[in-house]
N, CA, C and O atoms as CSV, one atom per row, in Angstrom:
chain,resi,resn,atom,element,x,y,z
A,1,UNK,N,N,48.939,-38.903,12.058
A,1,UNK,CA,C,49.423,-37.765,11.316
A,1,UNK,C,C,48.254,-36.845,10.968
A,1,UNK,O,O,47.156,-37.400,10.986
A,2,UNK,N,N,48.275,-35.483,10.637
A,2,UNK,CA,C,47.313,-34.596,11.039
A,2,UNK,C,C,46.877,-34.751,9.856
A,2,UNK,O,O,47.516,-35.486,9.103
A,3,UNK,N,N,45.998,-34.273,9.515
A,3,UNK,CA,C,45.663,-33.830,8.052
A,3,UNK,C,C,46.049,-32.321,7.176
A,3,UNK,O,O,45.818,-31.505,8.069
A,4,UNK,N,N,46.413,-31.654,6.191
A,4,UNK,CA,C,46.773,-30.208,5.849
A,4,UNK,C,C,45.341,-30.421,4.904
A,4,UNK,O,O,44.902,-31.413,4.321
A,5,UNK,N,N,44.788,-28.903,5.049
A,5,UNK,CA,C,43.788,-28.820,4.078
A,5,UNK,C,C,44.072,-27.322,3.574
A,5,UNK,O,O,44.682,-26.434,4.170
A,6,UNK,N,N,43.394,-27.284,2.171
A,6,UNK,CA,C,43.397,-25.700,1.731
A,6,UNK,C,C,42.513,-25.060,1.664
A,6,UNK,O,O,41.630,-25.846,1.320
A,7,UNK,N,N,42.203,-24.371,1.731
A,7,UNK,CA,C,41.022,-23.219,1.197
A,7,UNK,C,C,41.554,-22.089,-0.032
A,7,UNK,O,O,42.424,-21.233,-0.188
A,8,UNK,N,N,40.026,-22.920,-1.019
A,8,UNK,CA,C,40.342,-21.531,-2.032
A,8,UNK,C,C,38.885,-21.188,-2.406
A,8,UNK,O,O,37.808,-21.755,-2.584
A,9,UNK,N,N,39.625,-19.513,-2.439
A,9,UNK,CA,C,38.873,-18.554,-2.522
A,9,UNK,C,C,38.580,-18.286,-3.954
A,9,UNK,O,O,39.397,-17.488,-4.413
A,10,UNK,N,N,37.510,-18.763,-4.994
A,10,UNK,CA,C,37.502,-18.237,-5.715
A,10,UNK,C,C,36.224,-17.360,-6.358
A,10,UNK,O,O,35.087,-17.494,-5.906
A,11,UNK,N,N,36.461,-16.670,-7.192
A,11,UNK,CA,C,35.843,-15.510,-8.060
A,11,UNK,C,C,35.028,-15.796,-9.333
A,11,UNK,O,O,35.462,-15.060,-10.219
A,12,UNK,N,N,34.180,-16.446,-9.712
A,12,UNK,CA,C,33.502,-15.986,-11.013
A,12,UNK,C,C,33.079,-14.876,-11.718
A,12,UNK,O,O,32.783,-13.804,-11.191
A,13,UNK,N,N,33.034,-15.205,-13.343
A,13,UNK,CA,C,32.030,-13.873,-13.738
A,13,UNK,C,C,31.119,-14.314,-13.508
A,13,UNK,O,O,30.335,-13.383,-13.322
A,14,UNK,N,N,30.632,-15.225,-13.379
A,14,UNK,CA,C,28.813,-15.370,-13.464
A,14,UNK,C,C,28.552,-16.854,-12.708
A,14,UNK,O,O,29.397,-17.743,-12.612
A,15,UNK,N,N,26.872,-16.911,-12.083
A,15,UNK,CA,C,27.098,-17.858,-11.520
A,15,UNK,C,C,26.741,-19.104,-12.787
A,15,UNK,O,O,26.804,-20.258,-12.365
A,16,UNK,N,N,26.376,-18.934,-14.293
A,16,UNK,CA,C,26.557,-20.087,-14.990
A,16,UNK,C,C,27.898,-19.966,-15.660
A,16,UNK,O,O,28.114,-20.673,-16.645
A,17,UNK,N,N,28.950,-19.021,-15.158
A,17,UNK,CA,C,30.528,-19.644,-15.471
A,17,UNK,C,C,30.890,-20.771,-14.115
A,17,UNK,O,O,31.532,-21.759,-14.471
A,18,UNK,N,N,30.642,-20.721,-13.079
A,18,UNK,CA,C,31.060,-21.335,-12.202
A,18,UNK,C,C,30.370,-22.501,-11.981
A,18,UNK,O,O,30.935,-23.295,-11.230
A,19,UNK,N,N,29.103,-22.884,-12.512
A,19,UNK,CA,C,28.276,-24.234,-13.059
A,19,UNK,C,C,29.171,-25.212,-14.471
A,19,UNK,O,O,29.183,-26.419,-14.710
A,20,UNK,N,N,29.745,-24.199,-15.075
A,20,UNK,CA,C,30.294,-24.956,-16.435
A,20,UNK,C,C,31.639,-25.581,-15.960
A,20,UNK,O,O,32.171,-26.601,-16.399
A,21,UNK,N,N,32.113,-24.688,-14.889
A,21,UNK,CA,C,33.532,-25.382,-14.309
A,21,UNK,C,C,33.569,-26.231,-13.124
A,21,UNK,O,O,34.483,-26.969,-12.756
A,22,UNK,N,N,32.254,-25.980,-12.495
A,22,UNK,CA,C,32.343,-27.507,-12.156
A,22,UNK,C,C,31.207,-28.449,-12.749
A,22,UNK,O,O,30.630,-29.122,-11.895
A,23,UNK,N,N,30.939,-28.554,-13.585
A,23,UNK,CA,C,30.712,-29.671,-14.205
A,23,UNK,C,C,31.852,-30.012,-15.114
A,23,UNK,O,O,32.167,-31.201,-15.154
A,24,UNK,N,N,32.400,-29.316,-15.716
A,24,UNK,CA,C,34.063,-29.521,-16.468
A,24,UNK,C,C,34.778,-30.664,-15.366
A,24,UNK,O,O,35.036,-31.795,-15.780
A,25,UNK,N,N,35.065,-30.280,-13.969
A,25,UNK,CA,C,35.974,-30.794,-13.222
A,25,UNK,C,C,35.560,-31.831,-12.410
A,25,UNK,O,O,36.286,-32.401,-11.595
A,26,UNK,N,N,33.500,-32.274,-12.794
A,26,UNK,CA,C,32.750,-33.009,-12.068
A,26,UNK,C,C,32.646,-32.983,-10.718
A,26,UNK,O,O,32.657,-34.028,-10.066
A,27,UNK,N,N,32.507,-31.505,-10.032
A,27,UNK,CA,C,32.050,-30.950,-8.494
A,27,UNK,C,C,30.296,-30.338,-8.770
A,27,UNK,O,O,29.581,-29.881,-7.879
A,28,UNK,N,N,29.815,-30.531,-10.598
A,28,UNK,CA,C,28.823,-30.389,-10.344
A,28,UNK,C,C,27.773,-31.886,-10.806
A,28,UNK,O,O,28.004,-32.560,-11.810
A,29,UNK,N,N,26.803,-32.125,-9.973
A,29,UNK,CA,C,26.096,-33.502,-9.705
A,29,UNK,C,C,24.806,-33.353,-9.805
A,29,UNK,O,O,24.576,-32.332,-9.156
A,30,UNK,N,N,23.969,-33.692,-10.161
A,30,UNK,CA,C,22.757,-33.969,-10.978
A,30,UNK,C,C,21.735,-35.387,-10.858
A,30,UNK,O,O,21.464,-36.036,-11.869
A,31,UNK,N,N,21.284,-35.715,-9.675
A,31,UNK,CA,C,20.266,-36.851,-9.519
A,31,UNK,C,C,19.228,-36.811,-9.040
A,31,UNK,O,O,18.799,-35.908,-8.322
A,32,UNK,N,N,18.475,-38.147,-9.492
A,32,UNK,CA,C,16.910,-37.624,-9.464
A,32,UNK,C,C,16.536,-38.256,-7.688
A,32,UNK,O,O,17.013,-39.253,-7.146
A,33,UNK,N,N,15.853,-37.575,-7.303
A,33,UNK,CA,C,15.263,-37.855,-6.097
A,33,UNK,C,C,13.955,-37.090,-5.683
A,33,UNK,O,O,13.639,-35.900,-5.695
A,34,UNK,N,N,13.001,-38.836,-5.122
A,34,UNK,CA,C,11.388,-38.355,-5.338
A,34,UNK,C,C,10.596,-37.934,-6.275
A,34,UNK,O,O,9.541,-37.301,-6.222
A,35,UNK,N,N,11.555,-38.582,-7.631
A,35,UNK,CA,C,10.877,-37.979,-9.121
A,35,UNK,C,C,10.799,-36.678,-9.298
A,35,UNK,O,O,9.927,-36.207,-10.029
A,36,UNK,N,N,11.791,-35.826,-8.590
A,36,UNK,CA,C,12.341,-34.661,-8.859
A,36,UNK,C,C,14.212,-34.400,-9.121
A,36,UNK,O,O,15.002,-34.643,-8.209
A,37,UNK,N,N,14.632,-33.927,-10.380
A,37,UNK,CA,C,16.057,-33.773,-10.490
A,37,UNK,C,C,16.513,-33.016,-9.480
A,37,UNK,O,O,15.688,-32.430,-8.780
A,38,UNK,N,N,17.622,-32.912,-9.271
A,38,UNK,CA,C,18.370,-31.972,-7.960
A,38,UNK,C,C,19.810,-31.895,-8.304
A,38,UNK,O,O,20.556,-32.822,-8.618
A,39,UNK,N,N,20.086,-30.571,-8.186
A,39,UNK,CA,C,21.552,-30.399,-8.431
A,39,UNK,C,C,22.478,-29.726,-7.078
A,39,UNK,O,O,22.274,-28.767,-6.334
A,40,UNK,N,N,23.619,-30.783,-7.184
A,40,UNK,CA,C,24.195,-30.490,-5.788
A,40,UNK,C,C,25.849,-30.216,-6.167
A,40,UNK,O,O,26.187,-30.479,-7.321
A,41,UNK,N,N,26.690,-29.788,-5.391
A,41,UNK,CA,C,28.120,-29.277,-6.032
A,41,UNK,C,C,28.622,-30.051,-4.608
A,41,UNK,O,O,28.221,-29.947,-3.449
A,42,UNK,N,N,29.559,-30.780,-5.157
A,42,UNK,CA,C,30.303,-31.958,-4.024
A,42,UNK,C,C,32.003,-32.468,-4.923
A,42,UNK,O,O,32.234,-32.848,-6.071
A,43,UNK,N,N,32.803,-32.249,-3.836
A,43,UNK,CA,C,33.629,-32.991,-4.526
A,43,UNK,C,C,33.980,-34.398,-3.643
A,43,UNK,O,O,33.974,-34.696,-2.449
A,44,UNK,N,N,34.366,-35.259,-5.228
A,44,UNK,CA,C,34.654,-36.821,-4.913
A,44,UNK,C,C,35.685,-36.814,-5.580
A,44,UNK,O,O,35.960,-36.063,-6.517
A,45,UNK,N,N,36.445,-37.837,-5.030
A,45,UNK,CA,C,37.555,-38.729,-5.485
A,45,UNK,C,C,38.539,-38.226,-4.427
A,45,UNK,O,O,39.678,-38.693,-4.421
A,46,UNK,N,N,38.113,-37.156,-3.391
A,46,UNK,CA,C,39.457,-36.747,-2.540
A,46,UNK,C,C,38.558,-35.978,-1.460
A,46,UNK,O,O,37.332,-35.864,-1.472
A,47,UNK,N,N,39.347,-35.547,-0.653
A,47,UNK,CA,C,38.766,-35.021,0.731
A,47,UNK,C,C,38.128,-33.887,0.508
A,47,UNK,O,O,38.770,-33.217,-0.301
A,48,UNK,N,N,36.586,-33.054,1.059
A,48,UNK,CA,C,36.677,-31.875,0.813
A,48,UNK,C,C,35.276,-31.248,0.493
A,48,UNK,O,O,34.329,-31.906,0.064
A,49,UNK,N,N,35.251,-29.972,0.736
A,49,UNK,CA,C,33.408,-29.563,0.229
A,49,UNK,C,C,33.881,-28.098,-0.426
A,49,UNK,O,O,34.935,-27.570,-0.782
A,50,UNK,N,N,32.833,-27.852,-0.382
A,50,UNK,CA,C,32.570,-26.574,-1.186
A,50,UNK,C,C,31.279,-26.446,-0.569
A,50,UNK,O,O,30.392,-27.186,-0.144
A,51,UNK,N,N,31.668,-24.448,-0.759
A,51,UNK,CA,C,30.673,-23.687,-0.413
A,51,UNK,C,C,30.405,-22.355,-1.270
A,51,UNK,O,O,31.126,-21.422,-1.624
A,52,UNK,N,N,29.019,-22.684,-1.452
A,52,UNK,CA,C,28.796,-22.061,-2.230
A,52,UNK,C,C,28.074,-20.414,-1.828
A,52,UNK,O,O,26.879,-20.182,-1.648
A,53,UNK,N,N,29.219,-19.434,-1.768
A,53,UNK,CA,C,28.331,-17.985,-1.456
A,53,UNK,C,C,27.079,-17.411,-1.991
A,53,UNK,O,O,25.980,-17.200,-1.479
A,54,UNK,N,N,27.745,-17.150,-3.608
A,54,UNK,CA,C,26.981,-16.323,-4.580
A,54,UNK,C,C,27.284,-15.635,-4.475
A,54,UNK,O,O,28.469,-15.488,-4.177
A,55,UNK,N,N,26.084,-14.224,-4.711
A,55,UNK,CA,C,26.685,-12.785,-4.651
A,55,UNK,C,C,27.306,-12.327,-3.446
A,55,UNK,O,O,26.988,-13.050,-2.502
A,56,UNK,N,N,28.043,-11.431,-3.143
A,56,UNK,CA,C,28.392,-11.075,-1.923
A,56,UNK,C,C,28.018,-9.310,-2.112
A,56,UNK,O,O,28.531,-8.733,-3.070
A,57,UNK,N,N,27.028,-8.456,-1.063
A,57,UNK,CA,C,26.988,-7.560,-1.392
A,57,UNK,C,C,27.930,-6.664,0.015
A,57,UNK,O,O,27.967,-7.107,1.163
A,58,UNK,N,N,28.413,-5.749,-0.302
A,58,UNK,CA,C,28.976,-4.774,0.531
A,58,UNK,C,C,28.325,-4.266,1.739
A,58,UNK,O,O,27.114,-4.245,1.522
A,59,UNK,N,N,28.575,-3.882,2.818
A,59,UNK,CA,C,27.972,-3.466,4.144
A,59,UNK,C,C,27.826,-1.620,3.794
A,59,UNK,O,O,27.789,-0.830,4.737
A,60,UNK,N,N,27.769,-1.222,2.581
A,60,UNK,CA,C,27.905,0.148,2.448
A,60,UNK,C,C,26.104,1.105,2.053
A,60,UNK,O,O,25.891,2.268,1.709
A,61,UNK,N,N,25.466,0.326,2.228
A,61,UNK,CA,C,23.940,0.701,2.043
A,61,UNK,C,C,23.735,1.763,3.539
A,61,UNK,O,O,24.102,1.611,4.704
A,62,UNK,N,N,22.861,3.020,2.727
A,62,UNK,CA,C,22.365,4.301,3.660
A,62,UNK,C,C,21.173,3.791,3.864
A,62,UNK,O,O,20.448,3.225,3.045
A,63,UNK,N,N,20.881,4.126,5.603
A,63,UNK,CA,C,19.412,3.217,5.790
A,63,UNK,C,C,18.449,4.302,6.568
A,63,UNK,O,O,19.227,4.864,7.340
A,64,UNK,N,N,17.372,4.773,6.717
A,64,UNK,CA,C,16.378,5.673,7.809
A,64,UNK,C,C,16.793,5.095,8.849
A,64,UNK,O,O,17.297,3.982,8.994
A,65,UNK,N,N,16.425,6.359,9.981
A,65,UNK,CA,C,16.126,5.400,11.200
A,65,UNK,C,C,15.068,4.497,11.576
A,65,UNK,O,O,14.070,4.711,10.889
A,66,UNK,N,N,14.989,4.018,12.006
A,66,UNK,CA,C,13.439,3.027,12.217
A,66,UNK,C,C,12.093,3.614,12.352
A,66,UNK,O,O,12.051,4.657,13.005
A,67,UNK,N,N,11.142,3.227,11.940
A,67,UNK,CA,C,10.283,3.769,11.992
A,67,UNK,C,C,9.457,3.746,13.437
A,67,UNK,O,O,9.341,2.615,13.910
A,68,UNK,N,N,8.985,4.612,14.051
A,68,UNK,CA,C,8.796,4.485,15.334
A,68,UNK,C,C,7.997,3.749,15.734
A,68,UNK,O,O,8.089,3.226,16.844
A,69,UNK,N,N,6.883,3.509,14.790
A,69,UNK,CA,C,5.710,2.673,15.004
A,69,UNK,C,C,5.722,1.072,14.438
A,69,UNK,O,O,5.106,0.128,14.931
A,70,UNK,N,N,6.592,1.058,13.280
A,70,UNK,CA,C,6.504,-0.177,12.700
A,70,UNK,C,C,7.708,-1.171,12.836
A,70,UNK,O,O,7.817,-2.396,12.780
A,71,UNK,N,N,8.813,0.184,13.096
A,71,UNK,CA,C,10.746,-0.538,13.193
A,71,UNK,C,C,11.071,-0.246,11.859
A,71,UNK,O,O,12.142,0.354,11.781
A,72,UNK,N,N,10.473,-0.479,10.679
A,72,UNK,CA,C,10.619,-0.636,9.981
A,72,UNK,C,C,11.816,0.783,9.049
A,72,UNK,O,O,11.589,1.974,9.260
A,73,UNK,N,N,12.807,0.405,8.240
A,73,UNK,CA,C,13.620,1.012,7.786
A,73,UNK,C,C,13.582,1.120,6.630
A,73,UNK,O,O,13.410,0.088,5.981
A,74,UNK,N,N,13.704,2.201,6.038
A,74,UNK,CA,C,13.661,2.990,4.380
A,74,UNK,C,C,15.231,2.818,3.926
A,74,UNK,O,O,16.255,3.016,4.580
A,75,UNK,N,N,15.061,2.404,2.649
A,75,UNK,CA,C,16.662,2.263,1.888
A,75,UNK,C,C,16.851,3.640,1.312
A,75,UNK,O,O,16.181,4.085,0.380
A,76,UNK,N,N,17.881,4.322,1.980
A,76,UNK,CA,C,18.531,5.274,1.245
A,76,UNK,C,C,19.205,5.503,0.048
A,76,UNK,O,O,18.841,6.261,-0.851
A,77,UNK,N,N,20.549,4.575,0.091
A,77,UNK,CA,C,21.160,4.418,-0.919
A,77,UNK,C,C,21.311,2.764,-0.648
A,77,UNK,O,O,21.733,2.339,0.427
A,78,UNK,N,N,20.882,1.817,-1.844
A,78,UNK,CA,C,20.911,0.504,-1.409
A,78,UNK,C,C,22.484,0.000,-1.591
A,78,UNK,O,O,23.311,0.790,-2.047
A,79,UNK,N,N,22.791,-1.107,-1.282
A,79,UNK,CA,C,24.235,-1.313,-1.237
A,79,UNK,C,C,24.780,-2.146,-2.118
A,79,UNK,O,O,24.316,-3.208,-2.534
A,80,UNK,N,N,26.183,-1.415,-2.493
A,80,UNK,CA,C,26.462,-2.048,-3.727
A,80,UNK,C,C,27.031,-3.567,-3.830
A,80,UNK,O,O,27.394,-4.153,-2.810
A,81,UNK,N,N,27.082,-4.097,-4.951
A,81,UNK,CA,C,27.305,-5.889,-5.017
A,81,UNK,C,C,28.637,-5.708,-5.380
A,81,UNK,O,O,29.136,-4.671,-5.816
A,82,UNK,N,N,29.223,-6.850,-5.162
A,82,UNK,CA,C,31.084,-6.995,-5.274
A,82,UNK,C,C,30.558,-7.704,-6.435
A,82,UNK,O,O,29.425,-8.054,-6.766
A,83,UNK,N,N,32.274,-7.863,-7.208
A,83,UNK,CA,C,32.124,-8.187,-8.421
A,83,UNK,C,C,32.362,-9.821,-7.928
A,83,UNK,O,O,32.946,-10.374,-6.996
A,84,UNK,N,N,31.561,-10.251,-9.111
A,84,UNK,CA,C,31.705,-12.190,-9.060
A,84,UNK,C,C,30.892,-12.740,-8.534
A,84,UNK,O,O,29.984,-12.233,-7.876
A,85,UNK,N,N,31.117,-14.055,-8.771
A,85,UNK,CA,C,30.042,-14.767,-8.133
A,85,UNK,C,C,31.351,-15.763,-7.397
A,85,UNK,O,O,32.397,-16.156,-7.913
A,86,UNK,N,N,30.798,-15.980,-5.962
A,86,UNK,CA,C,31.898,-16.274,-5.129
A,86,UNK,C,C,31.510,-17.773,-4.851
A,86,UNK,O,O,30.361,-18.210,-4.924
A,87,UNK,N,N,32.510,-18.421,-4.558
A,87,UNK,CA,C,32.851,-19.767,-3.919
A,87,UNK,C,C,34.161,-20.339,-3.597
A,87,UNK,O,O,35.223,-20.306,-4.219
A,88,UNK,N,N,33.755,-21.006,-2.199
A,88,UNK,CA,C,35.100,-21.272,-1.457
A,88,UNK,C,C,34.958,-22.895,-1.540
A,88,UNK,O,O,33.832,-23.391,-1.578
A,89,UNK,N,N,36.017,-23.630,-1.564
A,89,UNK,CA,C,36.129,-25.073,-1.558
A,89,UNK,C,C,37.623,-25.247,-0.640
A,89,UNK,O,O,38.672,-24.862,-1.156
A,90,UNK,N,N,37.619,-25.677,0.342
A,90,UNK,CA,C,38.475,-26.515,0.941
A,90,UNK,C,C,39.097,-28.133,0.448
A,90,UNK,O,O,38.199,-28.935,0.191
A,91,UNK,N,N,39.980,-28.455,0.359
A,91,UNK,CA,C,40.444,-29.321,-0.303
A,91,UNK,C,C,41.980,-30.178,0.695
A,91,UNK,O,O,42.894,-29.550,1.229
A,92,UNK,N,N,41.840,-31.497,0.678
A,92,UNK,CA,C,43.193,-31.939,1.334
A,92,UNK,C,C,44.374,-31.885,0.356
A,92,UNK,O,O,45.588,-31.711,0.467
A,93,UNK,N,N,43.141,-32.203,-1.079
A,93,UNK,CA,C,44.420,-32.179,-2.174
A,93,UNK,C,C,44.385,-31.150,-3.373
A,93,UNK,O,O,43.602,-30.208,-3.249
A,94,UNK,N,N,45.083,-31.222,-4.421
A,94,UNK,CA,C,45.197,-30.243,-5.239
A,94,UNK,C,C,43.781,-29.417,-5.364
A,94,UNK,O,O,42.748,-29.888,-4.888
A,95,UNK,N,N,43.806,-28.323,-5.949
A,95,UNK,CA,C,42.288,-27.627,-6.613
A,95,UNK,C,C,42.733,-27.981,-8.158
A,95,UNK,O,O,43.855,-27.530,-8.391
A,96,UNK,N,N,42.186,-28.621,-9.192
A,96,UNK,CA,C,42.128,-29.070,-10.384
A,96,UNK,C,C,42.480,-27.976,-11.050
A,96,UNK,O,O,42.115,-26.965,-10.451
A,97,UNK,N,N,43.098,-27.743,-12.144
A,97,UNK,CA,C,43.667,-26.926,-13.196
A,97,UNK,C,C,42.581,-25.829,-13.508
A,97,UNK,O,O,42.501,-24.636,-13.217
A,98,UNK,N,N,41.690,-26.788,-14.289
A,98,UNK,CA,C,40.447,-25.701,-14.543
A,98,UNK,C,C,40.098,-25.094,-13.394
A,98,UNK,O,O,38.945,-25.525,-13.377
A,99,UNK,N,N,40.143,-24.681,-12.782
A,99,UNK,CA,C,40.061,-23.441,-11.480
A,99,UNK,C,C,40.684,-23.112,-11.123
A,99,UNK,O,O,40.188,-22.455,-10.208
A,100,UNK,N,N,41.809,-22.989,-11.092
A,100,UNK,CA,C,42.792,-22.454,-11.024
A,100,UNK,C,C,42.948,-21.026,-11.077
A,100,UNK,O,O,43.302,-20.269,-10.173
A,101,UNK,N,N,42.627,-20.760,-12.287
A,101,UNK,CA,C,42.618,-19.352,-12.951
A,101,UNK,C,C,41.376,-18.155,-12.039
A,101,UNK,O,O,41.189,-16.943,-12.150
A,102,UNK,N,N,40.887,-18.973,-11.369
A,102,UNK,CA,C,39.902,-17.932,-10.823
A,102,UNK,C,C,39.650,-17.871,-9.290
A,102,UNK,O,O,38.545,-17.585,-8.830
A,103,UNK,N,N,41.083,-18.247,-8.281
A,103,UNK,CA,C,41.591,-18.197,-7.334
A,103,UNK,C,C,41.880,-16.669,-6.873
A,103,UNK,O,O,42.823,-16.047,-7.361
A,104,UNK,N,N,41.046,-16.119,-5.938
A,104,UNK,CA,C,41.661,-14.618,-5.592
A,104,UNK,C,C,41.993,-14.758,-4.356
A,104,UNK,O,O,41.780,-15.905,-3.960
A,105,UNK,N,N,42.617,-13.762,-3.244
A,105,UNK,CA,C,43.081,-13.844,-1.902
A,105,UNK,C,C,42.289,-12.903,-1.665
A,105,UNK,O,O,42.628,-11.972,-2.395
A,106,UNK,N,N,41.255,-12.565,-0.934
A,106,UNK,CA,C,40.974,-12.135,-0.703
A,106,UNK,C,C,41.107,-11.822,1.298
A,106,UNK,O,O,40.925,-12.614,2.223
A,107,UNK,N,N,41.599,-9.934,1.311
A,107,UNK,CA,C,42.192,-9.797,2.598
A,107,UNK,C,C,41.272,-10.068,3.595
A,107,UNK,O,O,41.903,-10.442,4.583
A,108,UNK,N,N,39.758,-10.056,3.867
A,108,UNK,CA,C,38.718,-10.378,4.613
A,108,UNK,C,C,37.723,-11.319,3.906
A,108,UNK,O,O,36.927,-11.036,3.011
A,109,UNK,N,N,37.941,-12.463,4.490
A,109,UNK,CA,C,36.940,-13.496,3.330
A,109,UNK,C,C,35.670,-13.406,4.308
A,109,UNK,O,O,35.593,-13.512,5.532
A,110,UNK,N,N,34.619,-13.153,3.236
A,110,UNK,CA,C,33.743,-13.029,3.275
A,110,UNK,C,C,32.685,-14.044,4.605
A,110,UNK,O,O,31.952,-13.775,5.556
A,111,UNK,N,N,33.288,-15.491,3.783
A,111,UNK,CA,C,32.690,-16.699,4.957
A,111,UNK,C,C,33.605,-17.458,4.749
A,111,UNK,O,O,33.969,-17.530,3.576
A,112,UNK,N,N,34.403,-18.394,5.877
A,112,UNK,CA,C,35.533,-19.114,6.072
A,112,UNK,C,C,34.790,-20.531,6.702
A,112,UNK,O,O,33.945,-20.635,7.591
A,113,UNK,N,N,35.477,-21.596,5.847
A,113,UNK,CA,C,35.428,-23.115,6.976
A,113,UNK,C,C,35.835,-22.539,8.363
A,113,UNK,O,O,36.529,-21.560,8.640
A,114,UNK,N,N,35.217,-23.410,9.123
A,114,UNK,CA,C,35.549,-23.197,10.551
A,114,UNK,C,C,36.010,-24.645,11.036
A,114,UNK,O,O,36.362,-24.823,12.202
């Protein structure tokens, strides 16, 4: 029998709102390795990852043409940032309550499981 999985798209205000909710829902993880701490975002107890974007900025930045000698390109108008701080998690089973609320559809996702 196949497996069904979901993808959700969701939206933060900030990327330490989206640290507090998953550590709320325990997708955020914290162990020491090589006598250095390390923090990693994983979910357990069910099928599934997460990915973590961050900012996502817009393809709308004005640029020079290249510079003839170096390539090099001058920022015109730099390009603007979308609102949120983004992350997608695929899941076989539910997405937990606390996240819920910050699920958007977005019509062109940014970066998709493949």
């Amino acid at each position: 029998m196949a497996r069904t999985y979901t993808t959700y798209y969701l939206r933060f205000a900030s990327q330490e709102e989206a640290e507090t909710k998953f550590t709320e829902v325990n997708y955020r993880h914290t162990e020491t390795f090589e006598g250095e701490e390390q923090t990693y975002y994983a979910v357990r107890g069910q099928i599934g990852d997460i990915d973590i974007i961050g900012d996502i900025w817009n393809d709308d930045g004005v640029y020079s043409d290249p510079d003839p000698e170096t390539g090099e390109m001058t920022v015109i108008t730099p390009p603007t940032k979308m609102e949120g701080y983004h992350v997608n998690i695929i899941l076989e089973g539910e997405l937990p309550e606390a996240l819920q609320e910050f699920v958007v559809t977005p019509s062109n996702p940014y970066r998709v499981f493949a």
